[in-house]
Every structure is written in structure tokens, then in C-alpha cells.
N, C-alpha and C positions, 0 to 999 in steps of 0.2 A: 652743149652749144653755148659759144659767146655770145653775150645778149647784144642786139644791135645797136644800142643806145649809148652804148660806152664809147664816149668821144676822145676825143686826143688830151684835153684839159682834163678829162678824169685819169686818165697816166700815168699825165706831168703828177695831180696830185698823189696819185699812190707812191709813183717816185719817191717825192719831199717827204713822206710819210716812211719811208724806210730810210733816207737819210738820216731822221730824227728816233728812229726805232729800232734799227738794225734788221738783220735776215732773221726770221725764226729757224729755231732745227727741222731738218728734215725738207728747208722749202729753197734749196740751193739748185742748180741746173747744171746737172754734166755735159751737155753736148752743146746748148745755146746759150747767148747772153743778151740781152738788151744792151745797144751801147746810145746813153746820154750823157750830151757835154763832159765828155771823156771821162765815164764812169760807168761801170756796168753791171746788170741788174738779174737778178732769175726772170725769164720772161712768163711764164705762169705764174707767179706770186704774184707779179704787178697785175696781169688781167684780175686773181683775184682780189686781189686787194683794189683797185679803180670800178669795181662793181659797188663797191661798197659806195662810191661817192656818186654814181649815177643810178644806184637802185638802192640805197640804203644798208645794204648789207654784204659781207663779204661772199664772195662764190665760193662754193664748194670744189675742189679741184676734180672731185670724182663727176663732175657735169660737164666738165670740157677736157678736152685732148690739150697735152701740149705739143714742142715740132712743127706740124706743119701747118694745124686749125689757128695755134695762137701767133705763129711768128709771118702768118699769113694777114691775119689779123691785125699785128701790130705794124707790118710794112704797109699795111693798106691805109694805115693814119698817119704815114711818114716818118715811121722809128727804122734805125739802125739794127736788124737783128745779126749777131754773126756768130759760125758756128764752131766750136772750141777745137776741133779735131784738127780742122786744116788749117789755124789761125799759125803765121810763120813769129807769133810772140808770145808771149806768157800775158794771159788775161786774166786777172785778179779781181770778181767781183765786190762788189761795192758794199763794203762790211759796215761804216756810220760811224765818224767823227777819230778817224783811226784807231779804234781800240780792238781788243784782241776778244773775240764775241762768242769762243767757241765753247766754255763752258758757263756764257750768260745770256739766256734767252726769256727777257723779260718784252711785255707788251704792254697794253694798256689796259689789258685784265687781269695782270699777272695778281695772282691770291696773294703770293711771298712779298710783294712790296708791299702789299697793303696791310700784312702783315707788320711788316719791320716799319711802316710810320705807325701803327699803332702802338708798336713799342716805343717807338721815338716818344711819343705822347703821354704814354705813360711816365716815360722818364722824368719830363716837364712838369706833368699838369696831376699825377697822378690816376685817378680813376679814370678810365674813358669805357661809355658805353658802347656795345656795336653794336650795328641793327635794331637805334633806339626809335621807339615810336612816340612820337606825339599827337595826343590824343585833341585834336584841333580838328577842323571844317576843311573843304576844300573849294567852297565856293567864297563869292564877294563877299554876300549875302551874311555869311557867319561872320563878317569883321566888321560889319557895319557901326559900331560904334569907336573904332580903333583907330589909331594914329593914319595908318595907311591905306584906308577903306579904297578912299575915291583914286589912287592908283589901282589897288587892285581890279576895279570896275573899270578903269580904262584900259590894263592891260588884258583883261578879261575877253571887251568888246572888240580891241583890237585884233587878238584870236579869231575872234569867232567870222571877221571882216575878210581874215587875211586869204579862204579858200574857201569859206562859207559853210566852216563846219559849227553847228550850231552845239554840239553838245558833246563835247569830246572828255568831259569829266565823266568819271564813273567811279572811283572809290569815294567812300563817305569820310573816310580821316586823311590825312597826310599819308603818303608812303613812309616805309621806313626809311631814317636818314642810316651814309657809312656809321660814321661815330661821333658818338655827342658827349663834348667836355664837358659836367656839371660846374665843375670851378674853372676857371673865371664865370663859363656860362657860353660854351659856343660849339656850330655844329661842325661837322667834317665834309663835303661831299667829294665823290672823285668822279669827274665829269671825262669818260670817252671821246673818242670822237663825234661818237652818235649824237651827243647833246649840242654838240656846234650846229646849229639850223638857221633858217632864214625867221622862221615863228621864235627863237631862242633871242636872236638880235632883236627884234618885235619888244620882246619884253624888256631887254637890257638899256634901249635905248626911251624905256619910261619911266625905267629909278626913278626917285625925287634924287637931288643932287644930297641931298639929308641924311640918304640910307647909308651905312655903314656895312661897308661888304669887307672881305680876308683875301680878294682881287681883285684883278686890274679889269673894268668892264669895258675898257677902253680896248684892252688885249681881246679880252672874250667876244667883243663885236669883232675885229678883225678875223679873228677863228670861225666865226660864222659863216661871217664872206669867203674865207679860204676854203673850207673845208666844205660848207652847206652839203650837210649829211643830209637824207634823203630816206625815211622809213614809213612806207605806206603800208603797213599789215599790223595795225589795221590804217585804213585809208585817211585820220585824222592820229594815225602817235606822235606827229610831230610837234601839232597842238599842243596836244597832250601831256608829250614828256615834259616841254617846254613849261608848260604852266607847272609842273608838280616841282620841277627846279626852280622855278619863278617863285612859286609859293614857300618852296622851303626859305628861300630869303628873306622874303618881306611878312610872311607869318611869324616865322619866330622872332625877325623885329620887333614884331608887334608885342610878343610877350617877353621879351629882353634878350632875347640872344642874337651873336652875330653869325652870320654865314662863311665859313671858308672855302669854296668851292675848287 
């Protein structure tokens, strides 16, 4: 069953999200198409995919039907569905940014890119650790004497304000980061969409103007607002995630390294 919650803006964003991603394999539609501003779309991938942005995660396709549940669905929010059999023209789903996508199906998890920038890096910089741990605190509390204490404490309390979850930390060291350049001295993260939240903007917008980040937080607040991913399982991960990304930046400042997210 489609969850009823999934609005018309959540859609539009799964749309713009395969515009920028392309179709994966296997999630194309033989019989229907979504048609937006003359472009057209699998109309089950978009439901799954627009769950993701009104319940945090993507839907399973094996929980809803497509045909007649989802193109029911999506007319009942004011979308174009139409159906391929009896179209009197040739409808060419919407493949992202013209390219030819049929044996490239990368996402935003794909392992193989993240693969081939750590080669990339290697190239560069030499050594690159994966899945390096830093053996650091995860509260204020442990940086109290550090350059960026009293952000941490204000980005901290602002958490805890923002939904009234008071204790959303639970591991005692840092999370693992992707990979960590020991020379120059800097780490890697690679931020999903799941990390764009409203608790994520919360943080970005309490940098000191001082810190030294490897992006745009200017970009990364607007991804917040665009995207505002949504994971409540458990009922504070947004907190959560938000602070252990937050922390990985202004932590290792603290002990000399910069953040590339």
C-alpha cells in the first residue's frame, strides 16, 4: 500500500532526483509513464523513490502494486499518467542529462565509485585509509578545552531544542569516517541524500565563519531545504546522524584536520 502521506512536492522531488541520477536497471515501465513538463518517468520508481522524502526511506516495490494502485495515486495528486500501448507516438522515458545509461547504473551508493575516488586519491595523495576511526569523544563535553567547544555546545543544544530529543548520542567514539588522507591531513565523507535534513541545516548554519570545510555550506544548506530527508527509525536519527556529520567536521578541526564532505 502507498503511504498516504506522500504529497505532490514529494514527486516533484523524486523526479529532480532522477533527473540528476538517472533510471536504475530493472526500474523502467513497460505499459505506463509519468509525463512531467514534457518528460516522462517509470511511475513506480517515482512512488518509491518520493517515499523516501516524506518517510525517510525508499519503499520497497514489493509493498505496493503498480497500474492501477499507483497511477491512481499519482492522478489523484494531479500527475499526467499515460499508457504506452495506445500512445499514437513513440514515448521515450526520461533517461538524465542525455546520456546513453544502459550499461551505467550508478546511484548514490554505488560501492564502484567510491571505489574509483579512492583510487583517484591514491593517485594524489598517496595513502588513503578506509573506514578510518578516530579515536575522539562524541559529546561537547570531551572538547571542552578546544578551539571549538562553545560551538559544539550550541550546536549541540540547538539539537536537542529542535524536536526535544534530549539524548540522541549513543556511541562513545566518533563513527567511522569514508577515508582519511594522513598527508596533507584530511577526511573524506560521502553524504547521501539521507544526510540533507532540517537538524543537518541546524548545524551548518552554526560553523564559526573560521572553520575550514572541502564544501560549499552555502550548497549543503540549500540541499537541506530541497531534499529535507526525513528518518525516524529510530525517532531521533535525524539528530543523530546530523551531529555525528557535524562532529566529524568540527572534531577533527579541532585536532587538525579538514573535512571534505
Amino acid at each position: 500500500m502507498i503511504p498516504k502521506n506522500i504529497k505532490r512536492e514529494h514527486v516533484i522531488k523524486a523526479i529532480e532526483e532522477i533527473k540528476r541520477n538517472g533510471i536504475p536497471k530493472g526500474s523502467d515501465s513497460r505499459k505506463f509513464l509519468l509525463e512531467f513538463n514534457g518528460k516522462y518517468y517509470p511511475p513506480k520508481y517515482v512512488i518509491s523513490l518520493a517515499n523516501k522524502y516524506a518517510n525517510g526511506e525508499t519503499l520497497d516495490p514489493a509493498r505496493f502494486s503498480g497500474g492501477k494502485e499507483t497511477n491512481k495515486f499519482l492522478r489523484n495528486l494531479g500527475f499526467n499518467v499515460v499508457e504506452l500501448s495506445i500512445s499514437k507516438k513513440t514515448i521515450k522515458p526520461f533517461r538524465g542529462r542525455e546520456r546513453k545509461l544502459s550499461n551505467i547504473h550508478h546511484d548514490e551508493r554505488c560501492p564502484k565509485c567510491k571505489e574509483t575516488i579512492r583510487r583517484l586519491l591514491e593517485e594524489i595523495y598517496g595513502r588513503v585509509e578506509k573506514n578510518y576511526k578516530f579515536s575522539v569523544g562524541t559529546h561537547p563535553e570531551d572538547f571542552e578545552d578546544t578551539r571549538y567547544y562553545c560551538e559544539l555546545k550550541e550546536i549541540y543544544e540547538a539539537l536537542q531544542s529542535h524536536r526535544g530529543f534530549k539524548e540522541f548520542v549513543k556511541a562513545k567514539t566518533l563513527p567511522n569516517c569514508d577515508f582519511f588522507i594522513p598527508d596533507p591531513g584530511f577526511i573524506v565523507e560521502f553524504d547521501e541524500s539521507q544526510h540533507f535534513t532540517l537538524p543537518r541545516k541546524i548545524t551548518l548554519e552554526r560553523y564559526p565563519p573560521s572553520l575550514e570545510l572541502g564544501f560549499s555550506r552555502e550548497k549543503w544548506i540549500t540541499l537541506c531545504n530541497e531534499i529535507n530527508a526525513k528518518d525516524n527509525d529510530p525517532p531521533y536519527r535525524d539528530e543523530q546522524r546530523a551531529w555525528y556529520d557535524n562532529f566529524k567536521g568540527l572534531s577533527t578541526s579541532n585536532i587538525g584536520f579538514a573535512a571534505y564532505c
